[in-house]
N, C-alpha and C positions, 0 to 999 in steps of 0.2 A: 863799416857796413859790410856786410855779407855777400858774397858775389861766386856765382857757379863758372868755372872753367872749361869743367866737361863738355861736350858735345852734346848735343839731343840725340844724334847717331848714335850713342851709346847703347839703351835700352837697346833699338833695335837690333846692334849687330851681339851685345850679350844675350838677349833671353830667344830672338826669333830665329836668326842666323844656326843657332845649332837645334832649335825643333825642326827647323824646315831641313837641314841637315840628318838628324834622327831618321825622319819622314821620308824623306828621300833613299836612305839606304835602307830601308826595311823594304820599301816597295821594291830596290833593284834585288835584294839579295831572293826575295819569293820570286821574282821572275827567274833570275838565273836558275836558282834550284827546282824551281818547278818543270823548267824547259828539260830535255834528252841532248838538245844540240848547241847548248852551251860548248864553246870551243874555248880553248889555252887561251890565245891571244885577248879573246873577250874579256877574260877573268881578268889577265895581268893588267889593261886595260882600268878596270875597276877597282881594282888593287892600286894601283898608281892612285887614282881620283880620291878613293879612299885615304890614303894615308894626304894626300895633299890638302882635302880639308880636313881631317881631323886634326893637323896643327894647326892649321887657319883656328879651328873651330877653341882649341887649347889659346890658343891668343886673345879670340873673344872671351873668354871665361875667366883669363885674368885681369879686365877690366872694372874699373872704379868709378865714381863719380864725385867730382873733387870741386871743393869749393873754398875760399879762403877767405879771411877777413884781417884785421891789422895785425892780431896777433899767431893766428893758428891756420893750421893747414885740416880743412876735415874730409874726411874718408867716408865713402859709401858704397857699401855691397850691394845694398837694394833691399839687405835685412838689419844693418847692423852699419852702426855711423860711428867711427873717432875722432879725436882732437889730438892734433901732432901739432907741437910751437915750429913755428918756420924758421927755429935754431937749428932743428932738427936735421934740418935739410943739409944734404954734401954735396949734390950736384944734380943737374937735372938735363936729360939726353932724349934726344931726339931718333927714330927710326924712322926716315920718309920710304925707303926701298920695301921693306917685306910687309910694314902691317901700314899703309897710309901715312899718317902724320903722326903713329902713337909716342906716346911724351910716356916718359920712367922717370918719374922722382925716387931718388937714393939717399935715405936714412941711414942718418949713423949709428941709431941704435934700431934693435927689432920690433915692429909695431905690430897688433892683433893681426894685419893683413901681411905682413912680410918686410922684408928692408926695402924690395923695390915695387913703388905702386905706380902702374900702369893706367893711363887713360887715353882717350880721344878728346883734343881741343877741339873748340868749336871751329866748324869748317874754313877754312880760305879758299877761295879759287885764284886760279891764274896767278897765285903766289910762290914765289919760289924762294929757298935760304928757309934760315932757321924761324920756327913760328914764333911770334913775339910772346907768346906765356915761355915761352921755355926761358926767355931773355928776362921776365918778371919776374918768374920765382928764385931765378938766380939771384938777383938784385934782392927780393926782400928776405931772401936767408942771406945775403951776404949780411944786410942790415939791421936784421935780428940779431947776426951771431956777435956783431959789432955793438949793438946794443947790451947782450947778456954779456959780453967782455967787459965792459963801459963800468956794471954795475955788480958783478964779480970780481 
């Protein structure tokens, strides 16, 4: 049976998170330029802000929407869905520091969306250590890959 990984938080921090971001920097950038006493400091200021979510915003844009079943791993851009065997899989890592909880599943070989696919698991609170999908997909590639050994 078929079961989503992802987050719900997804949608929102890929598609809204960088309009409201877009939005946001067109309104400062007409203000500064329209003003005469724009000063250095202000500018470096928003140069900082600037470059600080635009990675942010580069981290939301590599996100995926992942769901799995006995045999397969599937991928979702929001236009466009694959099927990866959970042989496939080589390891699966966690980053709690810079972007939340996001999970990078690492393919051995190259898929339509890249070697490493990027998501957001569904929420935890007040959890701390590694999230239990990251612990799952380990186990069901280890098990897959044991299986395609088994019968290779």
């Amino acid at each position: 049976m078929r079961r989503t990984l992802s987050s719900l938080q997804s949608i929102p921090v890929k598609i809204l998170f960088p309009v409201f971001w877009i939005v946001l920097l067109l309104i400062h950038l007409g203000r500064l330029f329209s003003t005469k006493s724009t000063n250095a400091s202000e500018m470096w200021i928003f140069l900082l802000f600037f470059v600080f979510l635009t990675a942010s915003m580069w981290g939301a844009l590599r996100l995926r929407v992942i769901s799995i079943d006995d045999h397969n791993l599937y991928i979702l851009n929001y236009t466009k869905e694959i099927s990866v065997p959970l042989s496939e899989i080589i390891n699966v890592t966690q980053n709690r520091w810079l972007k939340g909880e996001m999970v990078t599943i690492h393919l051995q070989s190259r898929s339509e969306f890249g070697c490493k696919i990027h998501f957001l698991p569904k929420v935890r609170f007040f959890a701390f250590g590694q999230h239990p999908v990251v612990r799952e997909l380990k186990a069901l590639a280890r098990n897959a890959q044991a299986v395609q050994q088994n019968v290779g």
